[in-house]
N, C-alpha and C positions, 0 to 999 in steps of 0.2 A: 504494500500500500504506500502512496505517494504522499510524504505527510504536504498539503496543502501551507501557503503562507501566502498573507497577501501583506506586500513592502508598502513602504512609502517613499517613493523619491528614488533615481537612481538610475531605474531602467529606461535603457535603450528602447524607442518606437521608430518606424517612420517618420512620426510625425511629432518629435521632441522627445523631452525626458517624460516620464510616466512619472505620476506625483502619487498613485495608489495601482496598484495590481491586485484584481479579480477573482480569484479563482470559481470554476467551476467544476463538478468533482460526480463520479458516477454517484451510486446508492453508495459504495463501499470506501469512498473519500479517495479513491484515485483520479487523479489531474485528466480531465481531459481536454480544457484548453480554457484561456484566461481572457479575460477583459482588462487594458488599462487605459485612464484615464491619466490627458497630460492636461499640463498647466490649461491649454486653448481648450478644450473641453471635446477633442478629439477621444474617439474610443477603438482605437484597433484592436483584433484579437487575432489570439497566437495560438499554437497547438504546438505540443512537442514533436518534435521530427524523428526521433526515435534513434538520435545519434547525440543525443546532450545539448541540442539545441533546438532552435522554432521554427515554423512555418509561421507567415503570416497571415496564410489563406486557410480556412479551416477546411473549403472543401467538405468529404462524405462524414469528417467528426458526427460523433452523436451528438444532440445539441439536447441539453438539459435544463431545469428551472435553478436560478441561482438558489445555493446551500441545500441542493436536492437532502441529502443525509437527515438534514435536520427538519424541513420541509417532510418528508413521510412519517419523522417520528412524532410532527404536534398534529399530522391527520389520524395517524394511529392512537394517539391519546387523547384524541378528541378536541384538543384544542383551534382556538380559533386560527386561522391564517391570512396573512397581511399580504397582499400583492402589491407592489409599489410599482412606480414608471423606471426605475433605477435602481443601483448597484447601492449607492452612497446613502438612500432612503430605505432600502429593506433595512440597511445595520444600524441604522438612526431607532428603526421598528424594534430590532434585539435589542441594542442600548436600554430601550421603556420598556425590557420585557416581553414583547409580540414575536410569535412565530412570522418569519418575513420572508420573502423570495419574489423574484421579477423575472423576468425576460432580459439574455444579454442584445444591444440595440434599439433598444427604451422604446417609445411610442410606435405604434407599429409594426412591431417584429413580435410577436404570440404567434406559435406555431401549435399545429393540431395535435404535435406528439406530447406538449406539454398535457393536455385535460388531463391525459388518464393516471396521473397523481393526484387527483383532486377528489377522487370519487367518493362520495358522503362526506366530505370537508363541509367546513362554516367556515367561509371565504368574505374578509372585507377587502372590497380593490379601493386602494388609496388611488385617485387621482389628481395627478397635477393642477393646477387654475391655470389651462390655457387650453384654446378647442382640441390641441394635437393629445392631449392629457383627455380630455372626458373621452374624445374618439375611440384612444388606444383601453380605455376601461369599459367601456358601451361593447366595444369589441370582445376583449376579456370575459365578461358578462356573459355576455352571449354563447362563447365554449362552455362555459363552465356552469348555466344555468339549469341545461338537463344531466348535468351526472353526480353535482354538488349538491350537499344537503341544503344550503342556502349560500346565496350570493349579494350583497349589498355592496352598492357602490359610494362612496365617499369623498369628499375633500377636505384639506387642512383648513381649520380658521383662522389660522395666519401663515401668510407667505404663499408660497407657488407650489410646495411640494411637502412630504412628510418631515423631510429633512428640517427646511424652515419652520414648521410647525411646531415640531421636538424643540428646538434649538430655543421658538418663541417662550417655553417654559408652558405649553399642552401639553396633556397628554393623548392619549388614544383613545379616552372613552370622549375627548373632545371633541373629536372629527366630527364636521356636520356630514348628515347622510344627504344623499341626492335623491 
């Protein structure tokens, strides 16, 4: 097993220094390809090449919900679960205590192979305050309303995202529902 780490600061992108690195990790916490976010708000992602280094295309990769591991064990326990538009907002979600997990490629990228972790979950989709933000949860919604025990959509009462909300000194049982 690949112990996962996500850095601050350091690594090499295309497209500058990464200021945080991603990971995204099977059921069993093996790496199978990362998200980083640089200073300009660029998010390339990498997969391991299988020679000790990356690929920057990910290609046939599996693509999974971010912190899948942790993500089956608050549906398995019944807990609730947080969808965010982002990387930076699910851990915002853990920080207040919320089971969290997103999509890597923020608004817009929810794919079909993600639903079926979701199945009898109690799912709130945090979204952003901006239309690409309610779109990409209206969306969300929508997979996840026929296999999920319930689904509720939300935004922060302060700020544009979970991230800013946490930060405003809300909590989670803050979020206005939509």
């Amino acid at each position: 097993v690949s112990k996962p780490r996500e850095e601050h600061g350091g690594e090499w992108t295309p497209f500058g220094e990464a200021v945080t690195v991603y990971d995204y990790t099977d059921e069993h916490g093996n790496l199978l390809y990362q998200v980083l976010r640089t200073a300009t708000k660029q998010f390339p992602q990498r997969c391991p090449d299988g020679r000790g280094g990356w690929k920057w295309r990910l290609g046939g990769v599996r693509r999974v919900p971010y912190r899948l591991p942790k993500l089956l064990a608050a549906v398995a326990e019944g807990r609730t679960v947080y969808i965010t538009e982002g990387e930076k907002d699910a851990q915002s979600v853990e920080r207040a205590g919320g089971a969290a997990t997103t999509s890597s490629g923020g608004a817009g990228n929810w794919r079909d192979e993600y639903d079926e972790y979701f199945k009898d979950a109690t799912v709130v989709i945090i979204a952003d305050r901006d239309q690409p933000g309610r779109d990409h949860a209206a969306d969300v919604a929508a997979h996840l309303q026929p296999i999920a025990r319930s689904v509720i959509i939300t935004e922060p009462a302060e700020g544009k995202d979970a991230a800013d909300h946490l930060a405003a000194g809300k909590t989670l049982s803050e979020l206005v529902r939509k």
